[in-house]
N, C-alpha and C positions, 0 to 999 in steps of 0.2 A: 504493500500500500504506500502511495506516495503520501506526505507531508510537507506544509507549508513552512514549518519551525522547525523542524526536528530530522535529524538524519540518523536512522535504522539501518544496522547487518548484522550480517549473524554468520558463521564461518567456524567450522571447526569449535564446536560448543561453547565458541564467546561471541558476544551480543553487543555490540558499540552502537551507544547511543551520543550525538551529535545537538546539542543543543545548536538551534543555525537560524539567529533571528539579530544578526551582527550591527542593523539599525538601533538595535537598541540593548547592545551586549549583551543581548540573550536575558533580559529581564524577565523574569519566571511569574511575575505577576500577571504579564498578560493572559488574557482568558484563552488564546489561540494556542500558545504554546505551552501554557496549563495543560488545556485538555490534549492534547496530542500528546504530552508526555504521561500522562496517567495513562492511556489508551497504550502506549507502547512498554510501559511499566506492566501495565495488568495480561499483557500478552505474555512477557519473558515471566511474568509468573506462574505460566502455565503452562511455560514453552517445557516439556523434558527431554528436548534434545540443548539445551542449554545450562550450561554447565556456573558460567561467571558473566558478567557484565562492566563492561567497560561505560564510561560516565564521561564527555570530554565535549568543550563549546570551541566553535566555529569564529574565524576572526581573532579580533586584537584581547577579548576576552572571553572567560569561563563563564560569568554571570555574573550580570551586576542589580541582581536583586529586586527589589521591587522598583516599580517606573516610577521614577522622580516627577517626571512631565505629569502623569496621570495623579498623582497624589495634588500636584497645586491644581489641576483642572475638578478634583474630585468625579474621577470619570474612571470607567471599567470598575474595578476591584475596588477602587476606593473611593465608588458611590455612596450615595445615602448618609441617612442619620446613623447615631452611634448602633441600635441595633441592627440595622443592614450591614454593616461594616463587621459586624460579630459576623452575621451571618455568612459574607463573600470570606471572611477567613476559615469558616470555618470548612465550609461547600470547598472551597478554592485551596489556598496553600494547603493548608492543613490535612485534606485529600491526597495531595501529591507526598505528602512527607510522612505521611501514617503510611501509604504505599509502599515507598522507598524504605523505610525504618522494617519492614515487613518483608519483604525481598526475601527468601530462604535461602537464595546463592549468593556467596561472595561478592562486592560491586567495589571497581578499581576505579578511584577519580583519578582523571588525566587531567592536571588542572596547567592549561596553554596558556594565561592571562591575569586576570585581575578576578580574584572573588568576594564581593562586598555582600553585606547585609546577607537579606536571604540566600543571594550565590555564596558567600562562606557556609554557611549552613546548611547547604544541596553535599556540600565537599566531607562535612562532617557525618553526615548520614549514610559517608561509604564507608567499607569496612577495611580498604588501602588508599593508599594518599602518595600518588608519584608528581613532581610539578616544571616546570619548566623552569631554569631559571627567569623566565622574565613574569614568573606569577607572582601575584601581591594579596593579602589574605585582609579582611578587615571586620570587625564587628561593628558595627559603622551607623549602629539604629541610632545610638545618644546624639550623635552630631546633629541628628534630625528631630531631637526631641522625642526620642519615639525608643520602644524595649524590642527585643527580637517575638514578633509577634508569631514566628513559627516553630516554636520552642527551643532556639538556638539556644539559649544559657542554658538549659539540661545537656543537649547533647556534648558544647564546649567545656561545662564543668567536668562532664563526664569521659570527655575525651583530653585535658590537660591537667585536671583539676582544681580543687576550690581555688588556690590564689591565683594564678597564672586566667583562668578562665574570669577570675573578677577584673583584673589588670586590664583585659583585654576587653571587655564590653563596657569599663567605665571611661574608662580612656579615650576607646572607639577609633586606637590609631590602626597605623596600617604596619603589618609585618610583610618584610620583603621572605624571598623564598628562603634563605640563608639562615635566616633566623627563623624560620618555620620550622626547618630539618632540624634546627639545635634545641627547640624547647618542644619535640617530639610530634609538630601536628602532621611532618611528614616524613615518609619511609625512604624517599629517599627525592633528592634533588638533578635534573640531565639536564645536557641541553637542549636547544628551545625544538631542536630540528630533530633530536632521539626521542622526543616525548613518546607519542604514540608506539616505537617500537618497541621503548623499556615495557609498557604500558600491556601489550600483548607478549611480551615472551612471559610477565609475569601471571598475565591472564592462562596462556599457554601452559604455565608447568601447573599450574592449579588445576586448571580444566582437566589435565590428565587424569584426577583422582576419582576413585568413584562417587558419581554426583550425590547418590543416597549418602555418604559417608558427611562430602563439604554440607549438606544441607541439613544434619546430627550438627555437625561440629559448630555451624554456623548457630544453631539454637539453643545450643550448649554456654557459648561465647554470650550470647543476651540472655539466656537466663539470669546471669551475675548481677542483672541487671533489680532482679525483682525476688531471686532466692537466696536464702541462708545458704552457707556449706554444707551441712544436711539434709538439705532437700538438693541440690546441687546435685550431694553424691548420688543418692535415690534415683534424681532423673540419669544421672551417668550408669548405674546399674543395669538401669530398667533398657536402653537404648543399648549398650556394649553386649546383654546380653542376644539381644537380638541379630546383634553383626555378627555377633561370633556364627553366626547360620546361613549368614547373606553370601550368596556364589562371589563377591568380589572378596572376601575376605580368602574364601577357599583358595581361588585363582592365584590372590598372593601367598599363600603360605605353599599351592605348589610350585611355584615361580623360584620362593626361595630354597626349598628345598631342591631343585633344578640346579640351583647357581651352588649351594652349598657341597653339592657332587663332584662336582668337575673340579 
C-alpha cells in the first residue's frame, strides 16, 4: 500500500518504517501521518513473518514533534477547548505510543537528525537507539510552556533515570549525539552516511533469532516495568518452561551438539 507520510518495507524479517513528511520534519502531530503510522504499526503487529522493526525519518530530520505552526493556529490536533484537546490526545498521540510501547518485536531507532519534543519520545519508545552523528535529542515541551503530553517523562525517567531525566525536561536543552552515547540514551553513535546500514546489520543479527523466543524476551524486558522479582521469576518459569519444548530450542541444542562432534 502506498502512503502519503510514511515509507514501508519489509525484507528478510525487518520492517523499516520511514517517517517522510520533511515539510514539516516529520511532525507526528499531524493527523495524516498519525494515522498512517498507526495503520503500519498495527500491520507489523500482526505481521509473523516479521521479526524487528527499524524506526528512521526522511530528510534533514527524525521528528520534530508536535507542529508548532498548528499549535498558534489552534488547528488539526490542537483544536478546540480544553476538553477537545484531552480528547485529540488522547484519540491521537496517545494511540500511536500505546501502539508503539506494545510492539512485541524489538524496534531499532535510526535516528538521521534532530529529535525534539514528541520526536524525542517516538526515539525512547524503541527498544535500541543507533544515531547519526549529526542527531540532536531535546525534551523541549518547557520552552513552550507546555509538559511532554505523551508521557515522555515516564519513559525518559525510565530510560536514564530520576536525575538525569529531571535535568533534561526542566532545562529543555538540546543534547548533541556525543553526549547522548555518554549518558547512555544511545547504543551507539556512526556516521551520518552508515546510519541505516549499522541500523540493519543490527536488525539483521537479531532477526536471526527465533521470533517466538525475541517476543518472550521482549515481554520479559517490560514486565520490570510493573512486577516485583517474584513475580518476575514466576512469569520466567512459566515461559522457559515452555521453550524448553518449542522445535527452535531443539534445533539449537542439535546444532550444538553437531559443532560439539567435530
Amino acid at each position: 500500500m502506498a502512503y502519503k507520510t510514511v515509507k514501508f518495507s519489509k525484507q528478510d524479517k525487518v520492517a523499516t518504517v520511514s517517517l517522510n513528511d520533511p515539510a514539516t520534519r516529520n511532525a507526528i502531530t499531524d493527523p495524516v501521518l498519525l494515522e498512517e503510522l498507526k495503520e503500519v504499526f498495527d500491520l507489523i503487529q500482526n505481521d509473523q513473518e516479521v521479526s524487528v522493526c527499524i524506526l528512521t525519518g526522511e530528510g534533514k530530520g527524525f521528528s520534530s514533534g508536535g507542529n508548532i505552526k498548528d499549535m498558534i493556529n489552534r488547528q488539526k490536533m490542537f483544536a478546540g477547548d480544553p476538553l477537545e484537546l484531552q480528547r485529540n490526545y488522547r484519540n491521537g498521540i496517545h494511540s500511536l505510543t500505546r501502539l508503539i510501547y506494545s510492539l512485541e518485536i524489538p524496534v531499532i531507532a535510526a535516528v538521521n537528525g534532530a529529535a525534539a519534543g514528541a520526536g524525542f519520545d517516538l526515539t525512547l519508545l524503541c527498544d535500541l537507539r543507533i544515531a547519526s552523528e549529526r542527531a540532536t535529542f531535546s525534551s523541549s515541551f518547557i520552552n513552550l510552556g507546555l509538559i511532554a503530553g505523551d508521557g515522555g517523562t515516564w519513559l525518559l525517567r525510565k530510560t536514564l533515570g530520576a536525575q538525569r531525566a529531571a535535568e533534561l525536561v526542566l532545562t529543555g536543552r538540546t543534547v548533541d549525539a556525543q553526549e547522548a552515547l555518554e549518558i547512555g540514551l544511545l547504543l551507539k553513535v556512526v556516521k551520518h552516511e552508515a546510519l541505516m546500514d549499522a541500523a540493519l546489520e543490527l536488525a539483521k543479527e537479531i532477526a536471526g533469532k527465533p521470533r517466538d523466543t525475541l517476543v518472550i524476551t521482549k515481554r520479559l524486558l517490560k514486565s520490570t516495568d510493573t512486577l516485583n522479582y517474584e513475580d518476575h521469576l514466576n512469569l520466567c518459569s512459566a515461559n522457559q518452561s515452555m521453550l524448553h519444548h518449542a522445535p527452535a530450542h531443539e534445533k539449537a541444542l542439535q546444532g550444538f551438539i553437531s559443532k560439539s562432534k567435530k
